[in-house]
VOBADO-533882 format. One record per residue: residue number from 1; residue in three letters; y, z, x of N, C-alpha, C in turn. Coordinates in Angstrom, 3 decimals. Layout:
<recs>
[NUM,ala,[Y,Z,X],[Y,Z,X],[Y,Z,X]]
...
</recs>
This chain:
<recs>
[1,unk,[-1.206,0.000,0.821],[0.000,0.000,0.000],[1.263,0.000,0.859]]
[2,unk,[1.589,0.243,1.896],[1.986,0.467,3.310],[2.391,-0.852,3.472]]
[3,unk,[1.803,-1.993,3.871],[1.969,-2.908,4.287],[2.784,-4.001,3.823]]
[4,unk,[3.663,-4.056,4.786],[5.046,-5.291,4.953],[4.594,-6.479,5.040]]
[5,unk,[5.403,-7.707,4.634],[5.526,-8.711,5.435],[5.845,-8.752,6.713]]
[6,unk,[6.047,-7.392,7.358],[6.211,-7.976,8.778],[5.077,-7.754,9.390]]
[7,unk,[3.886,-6.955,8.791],[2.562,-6.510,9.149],[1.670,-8.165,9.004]]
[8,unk,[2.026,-9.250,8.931],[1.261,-10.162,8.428],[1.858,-11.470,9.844]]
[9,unk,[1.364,-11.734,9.975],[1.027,-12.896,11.208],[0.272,-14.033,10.775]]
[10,unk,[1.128,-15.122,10.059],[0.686,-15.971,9.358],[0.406,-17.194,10.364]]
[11,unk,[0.774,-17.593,11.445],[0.582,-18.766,12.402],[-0.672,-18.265,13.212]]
[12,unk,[-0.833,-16.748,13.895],[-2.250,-16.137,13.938],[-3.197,-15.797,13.315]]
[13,unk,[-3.075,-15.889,11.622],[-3.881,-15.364,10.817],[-4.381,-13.480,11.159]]
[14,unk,[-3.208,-12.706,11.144],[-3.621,-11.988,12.010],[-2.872,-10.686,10.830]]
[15,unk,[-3.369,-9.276,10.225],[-2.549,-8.571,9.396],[-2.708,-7.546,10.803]]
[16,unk,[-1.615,-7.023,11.270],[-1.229,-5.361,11.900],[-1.433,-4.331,11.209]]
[17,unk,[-1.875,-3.422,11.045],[-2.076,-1.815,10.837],[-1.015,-1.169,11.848]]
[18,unk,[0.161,-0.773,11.855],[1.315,-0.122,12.431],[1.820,0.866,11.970]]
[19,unk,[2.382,1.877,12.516],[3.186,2.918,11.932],[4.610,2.427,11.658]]
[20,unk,[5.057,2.993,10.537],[6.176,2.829,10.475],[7.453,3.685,10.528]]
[21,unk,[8.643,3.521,10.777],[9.402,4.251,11.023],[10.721,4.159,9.832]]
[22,unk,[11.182,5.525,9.216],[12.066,4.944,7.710],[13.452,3.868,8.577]]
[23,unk,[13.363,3.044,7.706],[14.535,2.347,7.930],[15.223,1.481,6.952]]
[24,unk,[15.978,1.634,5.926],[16.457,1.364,4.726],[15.696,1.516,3.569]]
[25,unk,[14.601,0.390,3.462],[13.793,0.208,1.928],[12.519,0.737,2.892]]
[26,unk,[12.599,0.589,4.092],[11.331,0.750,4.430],[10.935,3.160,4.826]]
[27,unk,[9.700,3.294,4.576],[9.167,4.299,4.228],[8.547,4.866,5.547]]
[28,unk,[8.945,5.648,6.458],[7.806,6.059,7.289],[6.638,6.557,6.338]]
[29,unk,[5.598,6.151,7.565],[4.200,5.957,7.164],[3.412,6.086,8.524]]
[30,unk,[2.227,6.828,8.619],[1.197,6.345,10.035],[0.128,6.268,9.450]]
[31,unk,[-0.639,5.338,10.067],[-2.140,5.222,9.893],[-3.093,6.369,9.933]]
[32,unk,[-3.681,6.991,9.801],[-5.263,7.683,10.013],[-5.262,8.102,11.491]]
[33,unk,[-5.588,7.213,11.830],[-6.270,6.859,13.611],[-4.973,7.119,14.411]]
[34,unk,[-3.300,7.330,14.035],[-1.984,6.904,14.417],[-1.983,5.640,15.435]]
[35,unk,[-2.925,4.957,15.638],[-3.105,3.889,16.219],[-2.662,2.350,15.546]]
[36,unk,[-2.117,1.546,16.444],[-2.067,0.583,15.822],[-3.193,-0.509,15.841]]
[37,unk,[-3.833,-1.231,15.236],[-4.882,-1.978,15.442],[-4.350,-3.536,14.482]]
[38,unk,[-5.434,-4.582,14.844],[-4.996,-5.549,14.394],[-6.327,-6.104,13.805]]
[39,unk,[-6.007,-6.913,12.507],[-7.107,-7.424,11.750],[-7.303,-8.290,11.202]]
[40,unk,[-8.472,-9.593,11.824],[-8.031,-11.018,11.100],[-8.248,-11.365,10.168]]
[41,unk,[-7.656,-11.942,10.140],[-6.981,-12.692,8.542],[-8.275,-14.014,8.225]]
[42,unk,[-8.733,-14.118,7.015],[-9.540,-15.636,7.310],[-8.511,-16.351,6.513]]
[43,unk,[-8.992,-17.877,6.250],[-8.231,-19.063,5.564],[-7.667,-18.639,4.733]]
[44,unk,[-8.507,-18.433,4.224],[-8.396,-17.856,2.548],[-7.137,-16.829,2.370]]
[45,unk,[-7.603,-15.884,2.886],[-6.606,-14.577,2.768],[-5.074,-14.963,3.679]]
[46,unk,[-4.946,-16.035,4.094],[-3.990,-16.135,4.525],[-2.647,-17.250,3.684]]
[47,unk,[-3.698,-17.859,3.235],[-3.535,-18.659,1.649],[-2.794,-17.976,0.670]]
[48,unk,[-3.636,-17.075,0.706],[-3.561,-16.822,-0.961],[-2.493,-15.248,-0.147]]
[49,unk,[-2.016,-15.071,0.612],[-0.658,-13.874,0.914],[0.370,-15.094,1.357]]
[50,unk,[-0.157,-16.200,1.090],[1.325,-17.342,1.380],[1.450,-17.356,-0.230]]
[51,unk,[0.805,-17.871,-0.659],[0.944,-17.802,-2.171],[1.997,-16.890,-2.800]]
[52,unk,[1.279,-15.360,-2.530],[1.579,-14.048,-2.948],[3.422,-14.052,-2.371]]
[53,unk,[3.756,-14.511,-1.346],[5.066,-14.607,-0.671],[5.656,-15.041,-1.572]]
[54,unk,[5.476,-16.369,-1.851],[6.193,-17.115,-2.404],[6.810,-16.804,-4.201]]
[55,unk,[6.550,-15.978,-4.304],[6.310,-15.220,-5.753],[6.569,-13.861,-5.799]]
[56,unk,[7.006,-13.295,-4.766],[7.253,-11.626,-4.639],[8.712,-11.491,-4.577]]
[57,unk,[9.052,-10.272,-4.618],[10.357,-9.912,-5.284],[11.545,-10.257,-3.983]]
[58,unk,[12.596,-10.657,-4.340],[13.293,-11.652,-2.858],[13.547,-9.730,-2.306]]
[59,unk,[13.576,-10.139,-0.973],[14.250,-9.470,0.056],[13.500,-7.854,-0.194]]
[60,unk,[12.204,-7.807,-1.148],[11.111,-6.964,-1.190],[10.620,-6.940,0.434]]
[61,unk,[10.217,-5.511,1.023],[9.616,-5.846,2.302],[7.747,-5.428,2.431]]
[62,unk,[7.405,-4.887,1.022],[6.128,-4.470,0.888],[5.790,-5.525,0.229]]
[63,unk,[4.427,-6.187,0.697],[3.608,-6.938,0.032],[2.611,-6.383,-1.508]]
[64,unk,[2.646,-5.360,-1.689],[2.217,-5.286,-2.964],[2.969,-4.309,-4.066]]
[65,unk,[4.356,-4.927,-4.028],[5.211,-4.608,-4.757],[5.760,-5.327,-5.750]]
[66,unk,[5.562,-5.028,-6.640],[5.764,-6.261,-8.089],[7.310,-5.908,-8.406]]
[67,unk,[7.924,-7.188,-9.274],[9.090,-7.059,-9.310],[9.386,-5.661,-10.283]]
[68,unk,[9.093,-5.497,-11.105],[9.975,-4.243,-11.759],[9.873,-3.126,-10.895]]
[69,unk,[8.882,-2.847,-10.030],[8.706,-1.790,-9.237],[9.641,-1.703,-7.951]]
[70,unk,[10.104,-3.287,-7.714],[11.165,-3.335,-6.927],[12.200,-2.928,-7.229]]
[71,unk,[13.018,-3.162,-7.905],[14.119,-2.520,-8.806],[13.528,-0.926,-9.440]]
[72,unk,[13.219,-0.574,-9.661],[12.853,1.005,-9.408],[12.962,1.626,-8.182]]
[73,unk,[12.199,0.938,-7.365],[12.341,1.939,-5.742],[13.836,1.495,-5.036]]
[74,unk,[14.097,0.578,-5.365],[15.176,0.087,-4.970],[16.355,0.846,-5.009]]
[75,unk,[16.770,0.919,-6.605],[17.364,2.011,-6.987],[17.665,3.695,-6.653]]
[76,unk,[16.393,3.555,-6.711],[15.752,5.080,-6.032],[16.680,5.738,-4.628]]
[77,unk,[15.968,4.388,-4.079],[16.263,4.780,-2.474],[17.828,4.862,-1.767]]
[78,unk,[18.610,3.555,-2.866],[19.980,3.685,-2.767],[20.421,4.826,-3.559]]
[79,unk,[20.203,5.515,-4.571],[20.735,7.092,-4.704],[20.044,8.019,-3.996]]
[80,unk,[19.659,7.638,-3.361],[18.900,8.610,-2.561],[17.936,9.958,-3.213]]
[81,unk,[17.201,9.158,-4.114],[16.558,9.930,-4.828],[15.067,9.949,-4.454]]
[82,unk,[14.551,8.748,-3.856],[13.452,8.947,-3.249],[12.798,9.738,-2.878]]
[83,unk,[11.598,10.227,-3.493],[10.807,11.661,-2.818],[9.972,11.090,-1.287]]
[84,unk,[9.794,11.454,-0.825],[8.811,11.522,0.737],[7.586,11.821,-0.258]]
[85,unk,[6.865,10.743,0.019],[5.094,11.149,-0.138],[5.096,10.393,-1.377]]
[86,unk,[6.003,10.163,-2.139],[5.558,9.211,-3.920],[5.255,8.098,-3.202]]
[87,unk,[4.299,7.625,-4.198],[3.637,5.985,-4.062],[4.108,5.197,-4.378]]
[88,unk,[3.935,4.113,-3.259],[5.039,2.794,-3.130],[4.775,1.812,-4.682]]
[89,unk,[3.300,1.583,-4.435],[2.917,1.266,-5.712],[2.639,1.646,-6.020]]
[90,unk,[2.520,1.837,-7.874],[1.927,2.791,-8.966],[0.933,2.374,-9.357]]
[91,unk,[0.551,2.672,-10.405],[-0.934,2.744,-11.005],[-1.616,1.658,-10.336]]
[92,unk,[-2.021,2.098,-9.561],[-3.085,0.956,-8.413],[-4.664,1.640,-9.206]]
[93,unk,[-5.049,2.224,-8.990],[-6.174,2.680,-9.635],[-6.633,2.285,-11.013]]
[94,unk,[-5.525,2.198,-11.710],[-5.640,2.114,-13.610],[-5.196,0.290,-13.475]]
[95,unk,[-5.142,0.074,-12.518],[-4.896,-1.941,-12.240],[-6.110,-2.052,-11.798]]
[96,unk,[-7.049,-1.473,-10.908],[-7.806,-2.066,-10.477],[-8.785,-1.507,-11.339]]
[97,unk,[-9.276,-0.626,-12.264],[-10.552,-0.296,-13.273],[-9.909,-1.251,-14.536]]
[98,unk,[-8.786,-1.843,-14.412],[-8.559,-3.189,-15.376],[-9.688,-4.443,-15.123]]
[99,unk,[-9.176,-4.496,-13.787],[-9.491,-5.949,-13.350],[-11.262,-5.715,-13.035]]
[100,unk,[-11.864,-4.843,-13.022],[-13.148,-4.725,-12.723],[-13.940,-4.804,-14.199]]
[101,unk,[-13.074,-4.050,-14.908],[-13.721,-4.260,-16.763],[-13.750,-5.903,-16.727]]
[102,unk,[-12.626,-6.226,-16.794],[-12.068,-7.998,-17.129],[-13.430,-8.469,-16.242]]
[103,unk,[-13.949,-8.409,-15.390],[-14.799,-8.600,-14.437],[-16.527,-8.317,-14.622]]
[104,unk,[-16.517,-8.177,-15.716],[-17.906,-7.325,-16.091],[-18.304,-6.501,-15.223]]
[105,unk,[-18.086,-5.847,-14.213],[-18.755,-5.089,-13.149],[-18.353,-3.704,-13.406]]
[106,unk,[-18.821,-2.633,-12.724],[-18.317,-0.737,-12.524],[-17.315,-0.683,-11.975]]
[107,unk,[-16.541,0.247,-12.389],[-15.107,0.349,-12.053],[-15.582,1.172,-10.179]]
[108,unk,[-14.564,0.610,-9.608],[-14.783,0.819,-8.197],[-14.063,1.718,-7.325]]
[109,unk,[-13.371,2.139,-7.004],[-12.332,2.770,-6.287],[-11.895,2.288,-5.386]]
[110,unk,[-10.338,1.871,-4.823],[-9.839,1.130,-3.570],[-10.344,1.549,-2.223]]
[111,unk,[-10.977,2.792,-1.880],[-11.888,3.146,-0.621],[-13.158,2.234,-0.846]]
[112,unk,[-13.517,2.025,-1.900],[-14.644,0.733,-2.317],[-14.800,-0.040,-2.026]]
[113,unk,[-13.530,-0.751,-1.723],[-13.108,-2.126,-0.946],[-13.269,-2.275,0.138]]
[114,unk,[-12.796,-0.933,1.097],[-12.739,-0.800,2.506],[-14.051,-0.511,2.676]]
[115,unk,[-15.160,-0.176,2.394],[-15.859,0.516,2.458],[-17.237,-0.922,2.379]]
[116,unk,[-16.854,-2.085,1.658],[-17.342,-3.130,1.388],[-17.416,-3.604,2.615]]
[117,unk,[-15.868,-4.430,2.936],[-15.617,-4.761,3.623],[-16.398,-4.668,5.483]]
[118,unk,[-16.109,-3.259,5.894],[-16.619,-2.522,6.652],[-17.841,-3.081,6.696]]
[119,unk,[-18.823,-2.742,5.968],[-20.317,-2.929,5.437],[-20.465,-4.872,6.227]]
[120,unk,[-19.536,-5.362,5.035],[-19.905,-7.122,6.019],[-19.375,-6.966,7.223]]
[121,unk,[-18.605,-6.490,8.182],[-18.169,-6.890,9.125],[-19.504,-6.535,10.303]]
[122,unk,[-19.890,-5.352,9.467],[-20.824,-4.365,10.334],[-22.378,-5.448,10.047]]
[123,unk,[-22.302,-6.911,9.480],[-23.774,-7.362,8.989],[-23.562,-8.428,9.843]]
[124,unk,[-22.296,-8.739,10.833],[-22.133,-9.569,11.498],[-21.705,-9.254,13.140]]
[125,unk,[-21.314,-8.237,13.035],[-20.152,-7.887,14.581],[-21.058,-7.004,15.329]]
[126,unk,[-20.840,-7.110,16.605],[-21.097,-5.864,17.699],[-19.948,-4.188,16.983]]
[127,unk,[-21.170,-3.390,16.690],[-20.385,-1.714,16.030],[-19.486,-1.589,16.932]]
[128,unk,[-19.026,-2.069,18.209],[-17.483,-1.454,18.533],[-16.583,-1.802,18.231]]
[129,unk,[-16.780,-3.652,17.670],[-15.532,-4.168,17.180],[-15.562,-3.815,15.851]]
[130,unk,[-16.587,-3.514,15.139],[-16.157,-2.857,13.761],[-15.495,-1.354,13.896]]
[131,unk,[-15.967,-0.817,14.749],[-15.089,0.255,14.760],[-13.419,0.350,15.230]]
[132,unk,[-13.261,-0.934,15.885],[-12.199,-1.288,16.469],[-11.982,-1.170,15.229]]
[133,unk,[-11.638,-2.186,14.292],[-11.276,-2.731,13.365],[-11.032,-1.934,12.262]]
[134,unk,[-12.183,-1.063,11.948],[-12.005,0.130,11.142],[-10.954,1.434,10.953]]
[135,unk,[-10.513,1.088,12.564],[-9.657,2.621,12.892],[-10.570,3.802,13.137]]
[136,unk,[-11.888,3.426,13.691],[-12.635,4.894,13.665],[-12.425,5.713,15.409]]
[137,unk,[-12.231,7.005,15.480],[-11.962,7.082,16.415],[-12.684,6.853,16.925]]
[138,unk,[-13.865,7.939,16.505],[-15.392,8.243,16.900],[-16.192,7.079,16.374]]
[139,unk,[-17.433,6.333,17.175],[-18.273,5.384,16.672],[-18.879,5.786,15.914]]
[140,unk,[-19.540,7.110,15.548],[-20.354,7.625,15.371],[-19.938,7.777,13.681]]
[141,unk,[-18.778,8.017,13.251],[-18.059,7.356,12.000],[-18.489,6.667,11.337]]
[142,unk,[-18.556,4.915,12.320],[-19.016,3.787,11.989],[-20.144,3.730,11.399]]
[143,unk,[-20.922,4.576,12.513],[-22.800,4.388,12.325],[-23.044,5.393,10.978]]
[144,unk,[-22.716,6.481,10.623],[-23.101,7.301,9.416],[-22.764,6.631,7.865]]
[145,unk,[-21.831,6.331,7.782],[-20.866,5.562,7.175],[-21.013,4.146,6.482]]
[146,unk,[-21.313,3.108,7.496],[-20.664,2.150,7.322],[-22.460,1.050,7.910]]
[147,unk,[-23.063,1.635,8.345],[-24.820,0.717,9.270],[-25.255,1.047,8.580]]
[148,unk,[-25.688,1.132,7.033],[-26.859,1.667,7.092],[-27.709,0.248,6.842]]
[149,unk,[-29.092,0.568,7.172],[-29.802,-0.300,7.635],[-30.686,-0.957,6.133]]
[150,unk,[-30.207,-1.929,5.578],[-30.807,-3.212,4.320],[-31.926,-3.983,4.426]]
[151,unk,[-33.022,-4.004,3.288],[-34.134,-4.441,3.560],[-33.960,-6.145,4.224]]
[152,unk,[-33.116,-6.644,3.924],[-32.391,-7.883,4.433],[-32.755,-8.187,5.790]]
[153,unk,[-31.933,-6.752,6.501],[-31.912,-6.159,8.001],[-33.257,-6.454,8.561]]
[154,unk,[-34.542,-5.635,8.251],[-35.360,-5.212,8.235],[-36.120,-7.053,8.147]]
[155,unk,[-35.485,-8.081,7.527],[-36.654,-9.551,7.513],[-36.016,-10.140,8.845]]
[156,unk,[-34.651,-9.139,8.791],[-33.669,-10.565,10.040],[-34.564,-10.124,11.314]]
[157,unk,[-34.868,-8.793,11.865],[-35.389,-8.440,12.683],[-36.464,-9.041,13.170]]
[158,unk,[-37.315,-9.456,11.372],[-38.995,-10.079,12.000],[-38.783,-11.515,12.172]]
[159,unk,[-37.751,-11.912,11.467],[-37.660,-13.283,11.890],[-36.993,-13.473,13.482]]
[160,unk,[-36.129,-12.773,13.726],[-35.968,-12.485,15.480],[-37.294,-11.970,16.281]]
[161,unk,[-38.029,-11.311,16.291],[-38.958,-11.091,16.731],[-39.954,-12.575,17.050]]
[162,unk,[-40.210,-13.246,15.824],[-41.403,-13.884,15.313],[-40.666,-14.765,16.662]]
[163,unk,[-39.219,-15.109,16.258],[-38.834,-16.002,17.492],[-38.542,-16.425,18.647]]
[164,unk,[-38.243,-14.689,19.332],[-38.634,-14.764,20.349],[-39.889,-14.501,21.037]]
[165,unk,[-40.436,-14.005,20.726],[-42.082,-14.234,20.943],[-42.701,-15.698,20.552]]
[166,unk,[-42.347,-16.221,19.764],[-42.669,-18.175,19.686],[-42.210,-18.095,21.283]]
[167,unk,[-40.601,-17.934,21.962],[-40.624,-18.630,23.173],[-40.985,-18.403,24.089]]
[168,unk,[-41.149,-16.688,24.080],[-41.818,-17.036,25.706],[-43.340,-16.560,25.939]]
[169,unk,[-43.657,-17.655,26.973],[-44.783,-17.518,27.313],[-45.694,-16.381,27.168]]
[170,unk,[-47.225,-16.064,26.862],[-47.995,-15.043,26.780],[-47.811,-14.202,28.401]]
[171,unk,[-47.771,-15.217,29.554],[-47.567,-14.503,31.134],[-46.764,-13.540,31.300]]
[172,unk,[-45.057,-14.255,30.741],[-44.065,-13.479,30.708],[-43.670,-12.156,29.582]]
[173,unk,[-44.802,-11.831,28.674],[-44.664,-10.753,27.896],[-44.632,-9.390,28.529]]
[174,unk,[-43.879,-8.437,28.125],[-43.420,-7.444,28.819],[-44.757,-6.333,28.650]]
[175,unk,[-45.280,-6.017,29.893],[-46.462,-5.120,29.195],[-46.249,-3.915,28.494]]
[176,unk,[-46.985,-3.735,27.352],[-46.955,-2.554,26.395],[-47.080,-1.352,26.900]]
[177,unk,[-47.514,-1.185,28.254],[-47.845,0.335,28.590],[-46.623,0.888,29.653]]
[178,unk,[-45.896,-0.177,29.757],[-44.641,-0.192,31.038],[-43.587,0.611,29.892]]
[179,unk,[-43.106,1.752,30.201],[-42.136,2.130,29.810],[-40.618,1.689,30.413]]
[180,unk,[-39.398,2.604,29.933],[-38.239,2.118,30.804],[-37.987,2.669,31.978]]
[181,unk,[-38.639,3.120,32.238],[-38.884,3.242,33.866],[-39.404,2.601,34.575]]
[182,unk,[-40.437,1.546,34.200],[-41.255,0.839,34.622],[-42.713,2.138,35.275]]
[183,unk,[-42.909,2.982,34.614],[-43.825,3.353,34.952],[-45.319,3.585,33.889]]
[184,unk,[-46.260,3.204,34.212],[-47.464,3.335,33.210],[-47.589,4.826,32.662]]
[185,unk,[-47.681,4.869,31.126],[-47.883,6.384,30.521],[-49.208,6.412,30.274]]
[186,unk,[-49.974,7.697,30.453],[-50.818,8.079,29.527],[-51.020,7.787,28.025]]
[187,unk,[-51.908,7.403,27.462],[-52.301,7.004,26.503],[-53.303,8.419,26.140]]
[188,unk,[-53.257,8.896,24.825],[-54.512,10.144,24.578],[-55.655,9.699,25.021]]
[189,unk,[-57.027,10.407,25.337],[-58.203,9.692,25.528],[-58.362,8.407,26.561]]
[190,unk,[-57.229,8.076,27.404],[-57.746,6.932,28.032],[-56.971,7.613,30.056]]
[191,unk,[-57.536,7.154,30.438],[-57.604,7.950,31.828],[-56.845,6.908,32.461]]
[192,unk,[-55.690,7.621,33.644],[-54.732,6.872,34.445],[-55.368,7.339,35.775]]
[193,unk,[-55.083,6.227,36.256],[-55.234,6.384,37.946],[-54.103,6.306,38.743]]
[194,unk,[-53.608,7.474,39.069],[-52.068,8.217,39.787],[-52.033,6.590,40.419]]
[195,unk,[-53.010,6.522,41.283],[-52.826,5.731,42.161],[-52.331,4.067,42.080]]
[196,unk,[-52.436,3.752,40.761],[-52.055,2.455,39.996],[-50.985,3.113,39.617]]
[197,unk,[-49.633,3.942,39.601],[-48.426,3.786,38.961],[-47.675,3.826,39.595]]
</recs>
């Protein structure tokens, strides 16, 4: 709800996560993480917030600020009536269990989204750049959170398996009894000879 047009990098396809500092219409604000991080944008979403530009309230500096709400805060802020901590936008919650009814689906919650989101990035990316991306400090965030592991997961694996074992040779298979040490373990019931490890 935070987020400006100046948070948006339309020739990079690129949205900023930044802190902000008050400066006229604009609201100090910090992120979570107080970090700034950066997050790409695909076609689409860069489309359709050109779109969204072109149609938002003139000389508005928050991207999800509809016009009457502009002229409310607007107002606000020039009598200086503005509270610290009220929400930039309003009924975001009672808009979005609209659009999910209209939608045939369960009403969701906006952490729902992020929380989605997260989930695909994490079905495609190395977990540090999702955690990059996430704002998590700790990885470990990421992994409780955001991995958990889909029977999906679980076919991609055997189909990776099935395929690398198609390529390489039976010679070059890694022996089963070689641990990561490279040293032979005991097996219950089956006898090692010190002298072979």
């Amino acid at each position: 709800m935070n987020l400006t047009w100046a948070d948006i990098d339309f020739h990079e396809g690129q949205l900023h996560v930044a802190r902000k500092v008050k400066s006229g219409c604009i609201q100090a604000w910090q992120p979570k993480d107080h970090e700034m991080r950066t997050i790409p944008l695909s076609v689409q979403a860069v489309s359709l917030l050109a779109a969204w530009q072109s149609v938002s309230p003139e000389n508005c500096p928050y991207i999800f600020m509809v016009q009457e709400r502009w002229g409310y805060y607007r107002k606000k802020v020039s009598d200086k009536q503005w509270s610290e901590g009220q929400d930039l936008v309003n009924n975001m919650l009672r808009r979005l269990k609209t659009l999910c009814r209209k939608a045939g689906i369960q009403s969701y919650t906006i952490h729902d989204m992020r929380r989605s989101c997260i989930t695909n990035w994490a079905k495609h990316l190395p977990i540090h750049v999702v955690q990059q991306l996430a704002g998590h400090s700790d990885i470990r965030t990421t992994q409780k959170y955001y991995l958990s592991v889909q029977s999906d997961d679980i076919r991609k694996a055997q189909r990776v398996q099935s395929k690398l074992l198609g390529r390489i040779p039976a010679k070059d298979l890694t022996d089963p009894l070689v641990t990561h040490s490279a040293r032979k373990r005991a097996f219950p019931g089956k006898q090692v000879n010190h002298r072979d490890l």
